[in-house]
N, C-alpha and C positions, 0 to 999 in steps of 0.2 A: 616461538610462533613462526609458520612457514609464511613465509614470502616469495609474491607471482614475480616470475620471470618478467625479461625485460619487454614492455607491451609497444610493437611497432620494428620497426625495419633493422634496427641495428641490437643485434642478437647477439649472447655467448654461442659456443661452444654445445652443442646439449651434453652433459657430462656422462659419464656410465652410469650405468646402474648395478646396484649394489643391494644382497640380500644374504643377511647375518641370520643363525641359530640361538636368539638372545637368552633362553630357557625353555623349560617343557613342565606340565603340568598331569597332575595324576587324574584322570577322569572316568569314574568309573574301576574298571577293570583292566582301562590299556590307556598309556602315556600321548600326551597332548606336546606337539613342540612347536613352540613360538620362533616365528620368523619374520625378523626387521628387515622392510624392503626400504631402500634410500634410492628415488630418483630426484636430482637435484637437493635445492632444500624440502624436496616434500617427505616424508615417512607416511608410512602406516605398518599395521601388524596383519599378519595371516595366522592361523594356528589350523596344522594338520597333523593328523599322525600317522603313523609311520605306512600303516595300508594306504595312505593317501600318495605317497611317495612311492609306494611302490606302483602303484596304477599307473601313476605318471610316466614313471620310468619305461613301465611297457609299452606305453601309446608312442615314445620318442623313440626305441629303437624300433618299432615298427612304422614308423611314417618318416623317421630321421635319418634312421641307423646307424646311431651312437653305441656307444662301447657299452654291451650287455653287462659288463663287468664292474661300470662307474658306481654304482649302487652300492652302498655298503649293504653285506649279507643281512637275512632276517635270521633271527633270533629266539629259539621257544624256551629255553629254560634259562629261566633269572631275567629276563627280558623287560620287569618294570626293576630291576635293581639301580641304585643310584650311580655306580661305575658303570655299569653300560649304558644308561640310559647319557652320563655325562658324556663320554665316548661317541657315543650316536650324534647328538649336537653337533660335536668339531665335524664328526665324518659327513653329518646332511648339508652341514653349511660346505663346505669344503665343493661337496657334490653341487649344491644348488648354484656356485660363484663359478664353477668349471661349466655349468649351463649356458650362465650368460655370457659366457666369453666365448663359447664357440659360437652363440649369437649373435654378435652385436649390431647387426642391422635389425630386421625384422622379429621381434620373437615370436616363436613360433604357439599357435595360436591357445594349443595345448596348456604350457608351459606359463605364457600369459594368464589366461585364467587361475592358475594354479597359486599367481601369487597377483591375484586380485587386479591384474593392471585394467580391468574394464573399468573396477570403479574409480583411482587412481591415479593414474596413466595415461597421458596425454593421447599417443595412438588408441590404447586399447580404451579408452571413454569414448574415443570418435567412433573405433570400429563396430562397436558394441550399438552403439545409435545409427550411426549407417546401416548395421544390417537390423536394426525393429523396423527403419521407415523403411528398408526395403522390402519388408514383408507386412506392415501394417499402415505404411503412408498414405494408399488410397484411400484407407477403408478409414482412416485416422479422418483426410480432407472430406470424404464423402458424410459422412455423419454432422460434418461442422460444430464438433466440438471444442470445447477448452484443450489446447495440449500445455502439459505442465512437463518444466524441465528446469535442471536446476542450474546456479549460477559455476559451479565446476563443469560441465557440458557444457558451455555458451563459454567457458575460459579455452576448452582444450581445441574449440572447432574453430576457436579465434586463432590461437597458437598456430594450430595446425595449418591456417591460413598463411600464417605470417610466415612459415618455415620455407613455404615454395614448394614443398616435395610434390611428388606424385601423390594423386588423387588415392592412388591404389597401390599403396607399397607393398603391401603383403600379395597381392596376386588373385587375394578372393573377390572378384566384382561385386561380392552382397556386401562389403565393407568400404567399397568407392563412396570417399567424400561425397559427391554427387549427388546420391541420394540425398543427403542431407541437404544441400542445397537449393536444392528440385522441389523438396518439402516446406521448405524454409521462403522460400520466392511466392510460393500458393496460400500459406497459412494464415487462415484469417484473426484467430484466438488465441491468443498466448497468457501461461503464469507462468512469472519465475522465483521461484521459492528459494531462501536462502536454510541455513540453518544458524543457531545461534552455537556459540564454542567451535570446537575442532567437526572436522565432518566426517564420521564413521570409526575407525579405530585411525586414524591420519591426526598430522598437525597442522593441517590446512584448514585455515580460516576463510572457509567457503564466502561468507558474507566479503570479505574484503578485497576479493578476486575480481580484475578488468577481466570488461568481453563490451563484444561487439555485436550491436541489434540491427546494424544496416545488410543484416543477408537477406532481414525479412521484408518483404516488398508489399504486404498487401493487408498488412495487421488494419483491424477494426476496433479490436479490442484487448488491453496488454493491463495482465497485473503483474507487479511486479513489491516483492516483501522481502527485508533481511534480507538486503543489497547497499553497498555501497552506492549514492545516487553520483558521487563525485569519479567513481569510476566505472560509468556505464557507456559507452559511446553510440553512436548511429541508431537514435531512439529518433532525432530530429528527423530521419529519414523518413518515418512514418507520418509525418506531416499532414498529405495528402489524405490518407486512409482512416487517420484512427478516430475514434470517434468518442473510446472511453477509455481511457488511463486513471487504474490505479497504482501509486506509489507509498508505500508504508511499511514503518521500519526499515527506513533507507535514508531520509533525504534531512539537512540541517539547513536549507531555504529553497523556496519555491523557484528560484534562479538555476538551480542546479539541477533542478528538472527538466523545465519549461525553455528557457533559455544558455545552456552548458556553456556556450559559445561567446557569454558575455564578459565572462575573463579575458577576454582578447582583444576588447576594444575600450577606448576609453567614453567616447558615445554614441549610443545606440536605440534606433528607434522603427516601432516594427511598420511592415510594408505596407502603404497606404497610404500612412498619413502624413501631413504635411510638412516640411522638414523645417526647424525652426533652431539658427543657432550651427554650432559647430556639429556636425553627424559623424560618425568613420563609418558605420555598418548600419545598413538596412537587416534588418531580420524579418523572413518568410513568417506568418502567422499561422497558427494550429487550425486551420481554416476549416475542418470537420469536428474539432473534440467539441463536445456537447458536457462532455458528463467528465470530472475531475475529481478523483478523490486520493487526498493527502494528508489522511487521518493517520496519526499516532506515529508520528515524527518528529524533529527535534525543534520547528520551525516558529520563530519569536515573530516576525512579520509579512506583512503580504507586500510583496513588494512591487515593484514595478514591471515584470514582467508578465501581469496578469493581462499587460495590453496585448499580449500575444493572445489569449484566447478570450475572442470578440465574440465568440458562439455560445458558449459555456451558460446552462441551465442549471444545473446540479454542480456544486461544488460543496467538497468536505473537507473540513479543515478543524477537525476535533481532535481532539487530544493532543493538540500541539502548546506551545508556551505563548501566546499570544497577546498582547497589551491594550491591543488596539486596531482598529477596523479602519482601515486605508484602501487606499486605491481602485473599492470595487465600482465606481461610480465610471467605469470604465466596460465594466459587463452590464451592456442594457438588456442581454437576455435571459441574467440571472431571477430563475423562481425558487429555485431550491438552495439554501444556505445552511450548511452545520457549522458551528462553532463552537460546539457543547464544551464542557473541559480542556477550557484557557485559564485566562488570567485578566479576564474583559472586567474591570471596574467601573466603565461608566459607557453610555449609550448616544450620546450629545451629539445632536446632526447627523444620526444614523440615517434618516429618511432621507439627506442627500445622495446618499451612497446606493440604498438601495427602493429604487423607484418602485420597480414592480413584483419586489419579493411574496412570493406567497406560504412559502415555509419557513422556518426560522428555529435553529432551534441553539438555544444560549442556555442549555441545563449545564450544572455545575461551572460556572463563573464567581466571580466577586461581587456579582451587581445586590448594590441596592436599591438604585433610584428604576424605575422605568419609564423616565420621562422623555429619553429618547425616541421613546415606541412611535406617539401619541397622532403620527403622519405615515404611518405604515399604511396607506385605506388598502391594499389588495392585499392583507396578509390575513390567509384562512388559518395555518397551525400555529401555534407559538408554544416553543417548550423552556418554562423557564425555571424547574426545579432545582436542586442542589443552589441557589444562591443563598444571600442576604439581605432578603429580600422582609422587613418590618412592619410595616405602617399600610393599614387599609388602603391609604388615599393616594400610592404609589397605582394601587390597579385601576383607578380613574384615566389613566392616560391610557390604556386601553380598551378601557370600557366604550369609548365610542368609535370605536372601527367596523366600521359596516361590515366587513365579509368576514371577522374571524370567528370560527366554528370551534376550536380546538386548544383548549387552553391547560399549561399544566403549572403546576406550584408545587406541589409536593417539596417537603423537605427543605422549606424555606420557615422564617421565624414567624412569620403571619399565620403558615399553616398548623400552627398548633390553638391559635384564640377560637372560643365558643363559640358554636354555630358559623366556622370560616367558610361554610360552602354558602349558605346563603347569606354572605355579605359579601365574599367575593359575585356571587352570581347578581346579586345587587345591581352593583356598578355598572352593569350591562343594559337593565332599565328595560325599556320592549326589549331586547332583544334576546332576554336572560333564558327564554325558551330553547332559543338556537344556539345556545352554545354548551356543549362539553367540556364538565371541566376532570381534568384527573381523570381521562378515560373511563369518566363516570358520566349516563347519559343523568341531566337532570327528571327530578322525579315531580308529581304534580303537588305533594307535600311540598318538595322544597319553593315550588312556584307559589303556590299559596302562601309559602313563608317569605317568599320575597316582597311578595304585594303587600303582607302588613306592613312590612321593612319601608318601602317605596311610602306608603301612606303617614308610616312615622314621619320621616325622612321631610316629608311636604307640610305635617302639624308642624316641623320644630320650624321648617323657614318661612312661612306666614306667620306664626308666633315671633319671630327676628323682626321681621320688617314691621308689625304693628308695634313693638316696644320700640321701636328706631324709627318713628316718623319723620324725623326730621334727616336723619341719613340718607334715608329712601328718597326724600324728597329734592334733597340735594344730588345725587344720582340722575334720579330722572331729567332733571333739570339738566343736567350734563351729556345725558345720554340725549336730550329733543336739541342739545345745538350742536351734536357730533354730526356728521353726515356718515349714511350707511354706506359705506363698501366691503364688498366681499372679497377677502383675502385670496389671494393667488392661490396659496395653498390649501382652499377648502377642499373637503371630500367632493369624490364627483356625486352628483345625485341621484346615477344608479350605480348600482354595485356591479364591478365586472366580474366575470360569470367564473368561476373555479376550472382551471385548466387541468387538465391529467398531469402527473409530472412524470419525468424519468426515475427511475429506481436506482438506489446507489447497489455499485457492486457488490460491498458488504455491509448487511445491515446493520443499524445500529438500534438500541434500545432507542425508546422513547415514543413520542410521537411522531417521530419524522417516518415510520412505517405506516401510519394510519390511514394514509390517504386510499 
């Protein structure tokens, strides 16, 4: 596996570069020959044949004026036989290592190409994107879209930073560093896609490559996948601007996103609030992200650096390893919440944490109880399929939440018993009209079948209390010398009104698109 060069001011050597004739392959009617290039520890393979070489060879002694005669001759009879075709190997490598020696500064742009350094290639990656934005950077910033670039690009413009050279070693101004960074300073939209394995015919492990995101001055909105999160640097720079970050397939806790810098102190606490106790570092807060998503990562807890993002409305945090629901009682602007496919076993004092959630969605967990729910009042979606979810009288603690509209269960052990739609829709009592359940709108059968439901439901408990007079009686009795107070935490007695939400960058199944 290749490994990045040394990341920051104290540098090797850049070594040579080295390009071997490893074999050749029969394709077709005319011979294919493979060519190992070695810059540092990277590799990759090129395969040309032998017209390809020779092209080459003319474009160099006419822009070059290298020795017409370096070429090993062409060949027409016996020319796929296995001794010349061997022969040919030693001669092309021989030819292609005599190339880069009379190079070893700039390769020449030709010759570059020829053995792939644009995609590779420290210079030739930089040059290669210097000269697109210089011929598409307006027209890229003017339309205000997504630019996507991948995490080798953002390693070789780091590099290339780090080396000091000249902006423009090669001499063509369409390949001045420059542009890139003219582009880079204005860009409001970024992805950065990794790959999984090796990246292209190379041994470089694209995903595990450092780069550096502080070129970009003016990001709003940055995705970023199949990236190492613990080797990303100057993303904090974006501070000021960004407003939606997503992170996935990259990150093993949310500290190493949000906070990178907390390795470095021993305690840390973000700007604002009150300092209490020993501090070393203040930390600036994400004082624009609104929108957070850090679905399908490696991430067991939420930890403490959520106090960084005081703004945050939408947060996803699905498909991570998750136990347990901490620290959100720190986002008062939180309405949007995913947690789908964790490892959430229990719900207990969830209504501290999230005051004024209005989505929610816990599909594929461990739950069984939902007696956490039952103080949610502004929660309009609830998605709670894929659980473990049993017992009818688990959905009583929802059933009286004024505003929620949107309910799912699918795929739980309750949704298999007779007639489970109206006896979930039951529980709901007036309100069984207004709520969808399983992105099923209810029907006026099932309404009518709730009310006989409702009507049984009231024969069996006047039937209780008349065989229990004396219970009942003893009750009341306790209830005329209780005094009435109404709990702090009752529902308010109107429902607050359903706000629009922001939309996650990428969608996910369920109901959390319904709105």
């Amino acid at each position: 596996m290749a490994t990045a060069r040394t990341f920051g001011p104290e540098r090797e050597a850049e070594p040579a570069k080295e390009a071997r004739v490893v074999g050749s392959e029969l394709v077709d009617t005319y011979t294919v020959y493979i060519i190992q290039v070695t810059d540092g520890s990277h590799e990759w393979t090129v395969k040309h044949r032998y017209s390809d070489f020779h092209d080459l060879h003319e474009k160099l002694v006419a822009e070059r004026k290298i020795d017409k005669n370096l070429l090993p001759p062409k060949k027409i009879i016996g020319k796929n036989s296995r001794s010349l075709v061997e022969k040919r190997e030693k001669d092309l490598e021989v030819y292609l290592q005599k190339l880069l020696a009379a190079f070893p500064g700039v390769t020449p742009r030709v010759l570059a190409h020829f053995l792939h350094f644009h995609f590779y290639e420290i210079n030739g990656i930089t040059a290669a994107l210097a000269e697109e934005l210089f011929e598409k950077g307006e027209q890229l910033l003017g339309a205000g879209e997504v630019f996507a670039i991948g995490p080798l690009q953002l390693y070789a413009v780091t590099e290339q930073l780090q080396q000091g050279k000249p902006t423009c070693a090669s001499g063509d101004a369409k390949t001045d560093l420059g542009h890139i960074l003219d582009f880079t300073c204005r860009l409001k939209y970024l992805k950065v896609s990794g790959t999984e394995g090796p990246f292209g015919t190379s041994n470089i492990q694209e995903q595990l490559l450092p780069f550096d995101l502080s070129i970009f001055k003016s990001l709003h909105q940055v995705e970023i996948s199949h990236c190492d999160a613990k080797h990303i640097r100057g993303l904090v720079a974006s501070k000021p601007t960004l407003a939606t970050l997503s992170v996935r397939f990259s990150a093993t806790s949310m500290k190493e996103v949000l906070v990178p810098e907390a390795s470095e102190f021993d305690e840390w606490e973000p700007e604002g609030t009150t300092l209490e106790g020993p501090v070393t570092a203040v930390i600036p807060t994400w004082q624009a992200l609104t929108t957070l998503d850090l679905s399908h990562n490696s991430i067991s807890e939420i930890d403490e650096s959520v106090k960084l993002i005081p703004k945050i409305e939408f947060l996803d945090l699905s498909h991570n390893g998750l136990l347990v629901v901490d620290n959100l009682q720190h986002l008062y602007n939180l309405v949007h919440l995913d947690l789908s496919y964790n490892k959430l076993s229990s719900l207990e004092g969830l209504h501290t944490k999230l005051g004024n959630i209005k989505t929610l969605n816990l599909a594929g967990n461990l739950l069984e109880s939902l007696s956490g729910l039952h103080k949610l009042y502004s929660l309009v979606n609830l998605d709670l399929r894929d659980n473990r979810i049993e017992q009818m009288e688990e959905v009583r603690s929802i059933g009286s939440l004024p505003c929620l509209e949107h309910v799912s269960l699918l795929n739980n052990p309750l949704s298999i018993i007779p007639d489970y739609r109206t006896k979930v829709l039951a529980q709901f009592g007036e309100r069984a009209s207004e709520v969808c359940l399983d992105d099923t709108v209810t029907t006026e059968k099932e309404l009518d079948t709730v009310e006989v439901l409702k009507a049984i439901q009231k024969a069996k408990e006047v039937k209780s209390k008349l065989s229990n007079p004396e219970k009942k009686g003893g009750e009341d009795s306790r209830l005329s010398a209780a005094p009435c107070i109404r709990p702090s935490s009752s529902p308010p007695t109107v429902a607050p009104a359903s706000a629009s939400l922001p939309q996650p960058i990428l969608s996910n199944q369920g109901i959390l698109g319904d709105e």
